[in-house]
DODOMI-832356 format. One record per residue (C-alpha): x, y, z; residue in one letter. Coordinates in steps of 0.02 Angstrom, whole numbers, plus 50000, padded with zeros to 5 digits. Layout:
<atom><c1>X</c1><c2>Y</c2><c3>Z</c3><r>a</r></atom>
...
***
This chain:
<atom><c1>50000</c1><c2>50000</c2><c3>50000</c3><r>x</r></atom>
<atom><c1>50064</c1><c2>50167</c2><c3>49949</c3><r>x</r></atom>
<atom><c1>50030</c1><c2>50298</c2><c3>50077</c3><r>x</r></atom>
<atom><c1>50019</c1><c2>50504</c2><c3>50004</c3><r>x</r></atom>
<atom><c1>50160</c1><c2>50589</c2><c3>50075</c3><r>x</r></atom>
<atom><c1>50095</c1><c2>50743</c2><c3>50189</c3><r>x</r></atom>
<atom><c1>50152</c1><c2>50922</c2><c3>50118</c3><r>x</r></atom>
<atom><c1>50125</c1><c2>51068</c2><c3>50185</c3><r>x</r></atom>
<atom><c1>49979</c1><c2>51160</c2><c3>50115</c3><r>x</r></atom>
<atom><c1>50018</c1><c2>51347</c2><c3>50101</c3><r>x</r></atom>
<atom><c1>49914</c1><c2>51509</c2><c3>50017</c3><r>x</r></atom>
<atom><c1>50007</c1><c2>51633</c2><c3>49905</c3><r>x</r></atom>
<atom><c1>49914</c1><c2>51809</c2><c3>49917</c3><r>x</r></atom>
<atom><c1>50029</c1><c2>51925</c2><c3>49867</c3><r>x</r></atom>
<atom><c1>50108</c1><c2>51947</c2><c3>50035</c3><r>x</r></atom>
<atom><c1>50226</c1><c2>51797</c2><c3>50021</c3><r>x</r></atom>
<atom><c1>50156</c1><c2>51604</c2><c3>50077</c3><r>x</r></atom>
<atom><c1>50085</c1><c2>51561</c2><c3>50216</c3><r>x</r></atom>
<atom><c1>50054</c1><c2>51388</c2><c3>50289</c3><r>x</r></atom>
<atom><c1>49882</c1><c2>51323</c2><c3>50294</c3><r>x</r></atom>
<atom><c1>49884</c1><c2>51164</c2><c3>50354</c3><r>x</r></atom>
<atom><c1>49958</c1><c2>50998</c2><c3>50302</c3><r>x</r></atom>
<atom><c1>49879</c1><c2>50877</c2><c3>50167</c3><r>x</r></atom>
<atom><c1>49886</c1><c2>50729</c2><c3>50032</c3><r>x</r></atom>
<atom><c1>49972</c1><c2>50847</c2><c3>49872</c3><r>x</r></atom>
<atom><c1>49813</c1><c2>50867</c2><c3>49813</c3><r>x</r></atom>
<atom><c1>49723</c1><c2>51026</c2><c3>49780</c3><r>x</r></atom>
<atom><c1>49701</c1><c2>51102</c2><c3>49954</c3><r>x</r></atom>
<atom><c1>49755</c1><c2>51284</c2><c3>49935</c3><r>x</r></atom>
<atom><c1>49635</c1><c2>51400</c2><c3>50026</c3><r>x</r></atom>
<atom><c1>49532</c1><c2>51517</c2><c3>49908</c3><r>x</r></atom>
<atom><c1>49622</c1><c2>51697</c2><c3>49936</c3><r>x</r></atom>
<atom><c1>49607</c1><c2>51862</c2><c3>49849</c3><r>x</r></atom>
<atom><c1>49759</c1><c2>51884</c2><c3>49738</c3><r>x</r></atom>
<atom><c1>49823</c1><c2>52058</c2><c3>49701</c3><r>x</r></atom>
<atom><c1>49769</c1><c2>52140</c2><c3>49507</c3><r>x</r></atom>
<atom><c1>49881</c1><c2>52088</c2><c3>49391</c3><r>x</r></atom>
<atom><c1>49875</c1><c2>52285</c2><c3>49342</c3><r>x</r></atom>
<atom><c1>50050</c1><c2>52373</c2><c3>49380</c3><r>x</r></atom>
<atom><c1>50030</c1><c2>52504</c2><c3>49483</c3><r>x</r></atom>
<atom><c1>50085</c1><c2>52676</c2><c3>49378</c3><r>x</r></atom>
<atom><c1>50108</c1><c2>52854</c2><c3>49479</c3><r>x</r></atom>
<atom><c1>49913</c1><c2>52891</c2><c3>49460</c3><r>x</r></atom>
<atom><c1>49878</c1><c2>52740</c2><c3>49540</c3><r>x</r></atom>
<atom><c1>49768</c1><c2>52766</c2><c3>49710</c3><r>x</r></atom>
<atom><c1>49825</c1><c2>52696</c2><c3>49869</c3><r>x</r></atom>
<atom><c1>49742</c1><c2>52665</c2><c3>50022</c3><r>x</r></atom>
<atom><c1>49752</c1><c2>52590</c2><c3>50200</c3><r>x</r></atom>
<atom><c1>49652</c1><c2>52426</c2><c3>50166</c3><r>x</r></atom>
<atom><c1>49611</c1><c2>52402</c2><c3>50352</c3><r>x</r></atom>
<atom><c1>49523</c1><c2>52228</c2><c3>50316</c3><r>x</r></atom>
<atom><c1>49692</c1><c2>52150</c2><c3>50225</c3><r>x</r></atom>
<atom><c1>49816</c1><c2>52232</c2><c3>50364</c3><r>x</r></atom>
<atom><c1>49698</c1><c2>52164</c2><c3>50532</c3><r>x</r></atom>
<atom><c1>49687</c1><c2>52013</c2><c3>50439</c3><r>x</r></atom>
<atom><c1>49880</c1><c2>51971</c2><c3>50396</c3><r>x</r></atom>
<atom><c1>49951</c1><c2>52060</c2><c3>50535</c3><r>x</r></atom>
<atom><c1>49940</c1><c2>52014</c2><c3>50710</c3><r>x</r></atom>
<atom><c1>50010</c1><c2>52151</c2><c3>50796</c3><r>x</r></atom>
<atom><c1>49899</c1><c2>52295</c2><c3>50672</c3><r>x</r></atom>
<atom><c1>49819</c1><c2>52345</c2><c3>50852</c3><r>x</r></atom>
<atom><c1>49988</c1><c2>52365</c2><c3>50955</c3><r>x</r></atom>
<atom><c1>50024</c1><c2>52480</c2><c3>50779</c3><r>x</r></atom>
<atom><c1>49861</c1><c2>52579</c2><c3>50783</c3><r>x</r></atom>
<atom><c1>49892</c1><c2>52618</c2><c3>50983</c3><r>x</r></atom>
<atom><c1>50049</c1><c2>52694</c2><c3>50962</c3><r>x</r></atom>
<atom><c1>50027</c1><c2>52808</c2><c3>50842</c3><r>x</r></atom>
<atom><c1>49866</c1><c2>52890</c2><c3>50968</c3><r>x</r></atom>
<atom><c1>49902</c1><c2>53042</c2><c3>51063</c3><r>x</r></atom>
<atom><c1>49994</c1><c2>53035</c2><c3>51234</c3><r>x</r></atom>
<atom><c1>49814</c1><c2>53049</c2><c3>51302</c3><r>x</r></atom>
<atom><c1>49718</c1><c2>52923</c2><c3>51215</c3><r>x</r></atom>
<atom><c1>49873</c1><c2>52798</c2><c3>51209</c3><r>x</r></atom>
<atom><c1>49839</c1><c2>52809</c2><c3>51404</c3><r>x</r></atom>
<atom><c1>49635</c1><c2>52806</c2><c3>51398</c3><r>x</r></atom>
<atom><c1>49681</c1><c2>52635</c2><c3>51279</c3><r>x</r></atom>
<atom><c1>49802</c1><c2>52567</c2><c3>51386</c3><r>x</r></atom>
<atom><c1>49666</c1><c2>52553</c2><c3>51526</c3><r>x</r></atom>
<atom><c1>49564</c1><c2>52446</c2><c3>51431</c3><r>x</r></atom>
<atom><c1>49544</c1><c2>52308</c2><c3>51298</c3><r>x</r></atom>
<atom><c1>49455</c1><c2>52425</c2><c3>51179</c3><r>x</r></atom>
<atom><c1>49382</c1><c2>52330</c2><c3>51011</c3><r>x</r></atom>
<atom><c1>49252</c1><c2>52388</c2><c3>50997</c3><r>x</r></atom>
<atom><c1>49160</c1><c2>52443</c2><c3>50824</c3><r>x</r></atom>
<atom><c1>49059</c1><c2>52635</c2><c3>50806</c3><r>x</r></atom>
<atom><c1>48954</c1><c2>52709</c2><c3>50680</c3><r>x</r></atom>
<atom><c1>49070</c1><c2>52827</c2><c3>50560</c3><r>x</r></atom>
<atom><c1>48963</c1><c2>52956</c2><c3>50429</c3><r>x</r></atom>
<atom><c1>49061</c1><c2>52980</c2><c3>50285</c3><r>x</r></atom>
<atom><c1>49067</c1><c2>53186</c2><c3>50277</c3><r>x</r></atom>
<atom><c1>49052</c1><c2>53168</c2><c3>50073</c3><r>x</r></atom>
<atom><c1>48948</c1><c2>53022</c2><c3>50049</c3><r>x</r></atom>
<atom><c1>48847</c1><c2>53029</c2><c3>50199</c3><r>x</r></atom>
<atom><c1>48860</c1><c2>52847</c2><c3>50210</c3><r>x</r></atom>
<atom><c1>48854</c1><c2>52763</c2><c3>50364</c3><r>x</r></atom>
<atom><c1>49012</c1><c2>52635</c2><c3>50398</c3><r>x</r></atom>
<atom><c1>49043</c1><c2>52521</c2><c3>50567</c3><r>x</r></atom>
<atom><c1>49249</c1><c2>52547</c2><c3>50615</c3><r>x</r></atom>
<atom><c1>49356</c1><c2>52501</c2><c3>50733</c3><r>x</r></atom>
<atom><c1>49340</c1><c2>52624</c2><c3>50856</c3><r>x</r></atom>
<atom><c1>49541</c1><c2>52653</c2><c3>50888</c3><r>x</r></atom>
<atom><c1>49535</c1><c2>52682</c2><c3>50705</c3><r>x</r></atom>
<atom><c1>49417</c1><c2>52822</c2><c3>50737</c3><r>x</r></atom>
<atom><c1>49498</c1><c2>52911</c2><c3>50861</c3><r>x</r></atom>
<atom><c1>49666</c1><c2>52906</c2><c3>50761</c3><r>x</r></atom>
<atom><c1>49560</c1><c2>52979</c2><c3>50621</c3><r>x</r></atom>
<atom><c1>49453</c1><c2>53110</c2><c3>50688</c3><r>x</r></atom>
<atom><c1>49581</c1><c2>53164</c2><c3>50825</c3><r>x</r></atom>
<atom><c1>49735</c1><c2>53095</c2><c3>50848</c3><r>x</r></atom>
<atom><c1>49786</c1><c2>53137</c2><c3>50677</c3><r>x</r></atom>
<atom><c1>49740</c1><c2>53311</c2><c3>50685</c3><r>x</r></atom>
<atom><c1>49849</c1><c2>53348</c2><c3>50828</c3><r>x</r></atom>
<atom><c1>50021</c1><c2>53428</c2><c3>50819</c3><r>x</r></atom>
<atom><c1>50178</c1><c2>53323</c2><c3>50761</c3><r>x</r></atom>
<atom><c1>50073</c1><c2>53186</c2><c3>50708</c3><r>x</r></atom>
<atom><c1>50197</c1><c2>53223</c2><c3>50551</c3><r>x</r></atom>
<atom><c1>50362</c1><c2>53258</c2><c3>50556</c3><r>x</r></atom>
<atom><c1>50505</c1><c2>53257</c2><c3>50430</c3><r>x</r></atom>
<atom><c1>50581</c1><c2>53134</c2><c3>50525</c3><r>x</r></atom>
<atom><c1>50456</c1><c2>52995</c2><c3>50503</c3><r>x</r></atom>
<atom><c1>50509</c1><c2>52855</c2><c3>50405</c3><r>x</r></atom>
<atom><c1>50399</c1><c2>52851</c2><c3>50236</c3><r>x</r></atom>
<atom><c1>50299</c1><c2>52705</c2><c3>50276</c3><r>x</r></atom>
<atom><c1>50230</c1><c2>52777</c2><c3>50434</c3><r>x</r></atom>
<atom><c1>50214</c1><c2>52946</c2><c3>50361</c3><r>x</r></atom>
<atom><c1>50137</c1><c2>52891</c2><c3>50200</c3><r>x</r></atom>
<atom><c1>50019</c1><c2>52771</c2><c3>50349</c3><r>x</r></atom>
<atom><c1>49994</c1><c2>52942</c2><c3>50456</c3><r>x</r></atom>
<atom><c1>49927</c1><c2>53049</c2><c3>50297</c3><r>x</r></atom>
<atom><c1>49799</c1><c2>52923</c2><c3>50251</c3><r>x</r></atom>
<atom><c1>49753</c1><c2>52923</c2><c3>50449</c3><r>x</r></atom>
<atom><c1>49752</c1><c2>53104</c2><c3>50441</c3><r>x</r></atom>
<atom><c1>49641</c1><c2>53134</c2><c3>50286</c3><r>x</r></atom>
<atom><c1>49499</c1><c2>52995</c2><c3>50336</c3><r>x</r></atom>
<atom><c1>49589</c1><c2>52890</c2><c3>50213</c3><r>x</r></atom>
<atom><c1>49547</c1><c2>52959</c2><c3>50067</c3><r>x</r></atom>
<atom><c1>49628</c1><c2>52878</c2><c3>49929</c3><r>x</r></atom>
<atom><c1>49793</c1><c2>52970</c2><c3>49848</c3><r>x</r></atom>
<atom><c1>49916</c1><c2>52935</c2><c3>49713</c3><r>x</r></atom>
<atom><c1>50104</c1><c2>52922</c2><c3>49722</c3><r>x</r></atom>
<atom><c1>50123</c1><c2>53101</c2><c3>49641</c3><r>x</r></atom>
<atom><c1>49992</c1><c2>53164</c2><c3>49784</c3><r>x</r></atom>
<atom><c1>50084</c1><c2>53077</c2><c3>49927</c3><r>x</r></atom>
<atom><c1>50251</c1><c2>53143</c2><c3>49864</c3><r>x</r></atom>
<atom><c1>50186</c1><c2>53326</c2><c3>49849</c3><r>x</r></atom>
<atom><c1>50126</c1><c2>53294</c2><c3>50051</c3><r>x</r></atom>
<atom><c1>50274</c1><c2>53181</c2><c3>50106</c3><r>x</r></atom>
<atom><c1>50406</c1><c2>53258</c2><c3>49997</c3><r>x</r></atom>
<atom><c1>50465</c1><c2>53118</c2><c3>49942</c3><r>x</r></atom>
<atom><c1>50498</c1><c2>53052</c2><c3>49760</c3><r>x</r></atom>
<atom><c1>50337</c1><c2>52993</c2><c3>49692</c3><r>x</r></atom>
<atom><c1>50453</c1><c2>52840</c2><c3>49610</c3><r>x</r></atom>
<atom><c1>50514</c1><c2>52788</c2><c3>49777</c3><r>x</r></atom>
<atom><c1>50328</c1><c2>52797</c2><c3>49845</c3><r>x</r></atom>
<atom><c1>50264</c1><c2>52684</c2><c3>49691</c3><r>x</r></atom>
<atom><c1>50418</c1><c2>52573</c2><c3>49696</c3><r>x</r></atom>
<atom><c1>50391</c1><c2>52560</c2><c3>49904</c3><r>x</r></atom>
<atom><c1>50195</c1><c2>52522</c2><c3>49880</c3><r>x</r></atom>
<atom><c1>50195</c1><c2>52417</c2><c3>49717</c3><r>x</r></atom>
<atom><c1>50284</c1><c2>52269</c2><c3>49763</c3><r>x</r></atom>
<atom><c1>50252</c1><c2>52110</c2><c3>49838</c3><r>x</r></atom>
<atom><c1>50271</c1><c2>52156</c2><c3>50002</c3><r>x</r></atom>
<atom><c1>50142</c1><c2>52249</c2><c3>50109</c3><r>x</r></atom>
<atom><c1>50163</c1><c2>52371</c2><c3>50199</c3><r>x</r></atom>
<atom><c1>50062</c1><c2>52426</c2><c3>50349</c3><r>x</r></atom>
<atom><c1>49890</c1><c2>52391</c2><c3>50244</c3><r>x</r></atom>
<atom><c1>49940</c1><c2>52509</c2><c3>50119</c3><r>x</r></atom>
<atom><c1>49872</c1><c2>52439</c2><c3>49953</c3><r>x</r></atom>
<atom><c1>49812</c1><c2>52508</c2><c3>49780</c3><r>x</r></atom>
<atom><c1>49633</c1><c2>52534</c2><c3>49776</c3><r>x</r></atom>
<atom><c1>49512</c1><c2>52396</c2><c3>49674</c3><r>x</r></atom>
<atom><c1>49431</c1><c2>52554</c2><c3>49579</c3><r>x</r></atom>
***
């Protein structure tokens, strides 16, 4: 009798592989979103893609809370806030459920003095714009005008396989 050998079963979604489980060989990859097949150009939109970053990064909350204000990094650090609040889009007027830490980086936090400095590293200033203008989607040439930065370096940075911090192209 010929047993299957076990392999590990892993899921490719544009952030590198990931292990799923172990199985027979056969088809057992989970079903996964893959990134457009569309290179990004400089008018491309980005975005923080809050679903994809709590979903592949563990520690996305421990991020969030430390880039809150000295006083709500201590009204946080009290409690084991998750909890989810109604958001109106100002433009839309459409109603959205967020995270609430979300919100508070958003509609405060962000606002505040020295959220942005020049001495932020790009990923967490590019990360801290999109906070700070209710993540409204921008393109490489608009981040580099706010950051600036080269908008090449900003595409290059956001563009390739890796992640970072959420920060994605938009699906439109």
């Amino acid at each position: 009798m010929v047993r299957p050998c076990r392999r590990p079963a892993l899921s490719l979604d544009g952030s590198g592989a990931r292990l799923i489980g172990y199985g027979t060989g056969e088809a057992e990859l989970s079903e996964v979103k893959r990134f457009s097949l569309v290179k990004p150009t400089l008018q491309t939109r980005f975005h923080i893609d809050f679903d994809w970053w709590s979903s592949n990064d563990q520690d996305w909350r421990v991020y969030l809370h430390s880039n809150l204000c000295p006083d709500h990094q201590k009204t946080f650090s009290r409690m084991n806030f998750e909890g989810q609040v109604d958001w109106v889009d100002p433009i839309t007027a459409e109603v959205q459920r967020v995270d609430g830490m979300q919100h508070i980086l958003i509609t405060h936090c962000s606002k505040q003095p020295g959220f942005l400095s020049e001495r932020t590293a790009m990923v967490d200033a590019a990360f801290r714009v999109f906070l700070s203008n209710g993540n409204v989607p921008l393109s490489s040439i608009e981040l580099g005008e706010r950051l600036n930065k080269s908008p090449q370096i900003i595409l290059k940075t956001f563009s390739g396989v890796r992640v970072y911090r959420g920060l994605r192209p938009c699906s439109d």
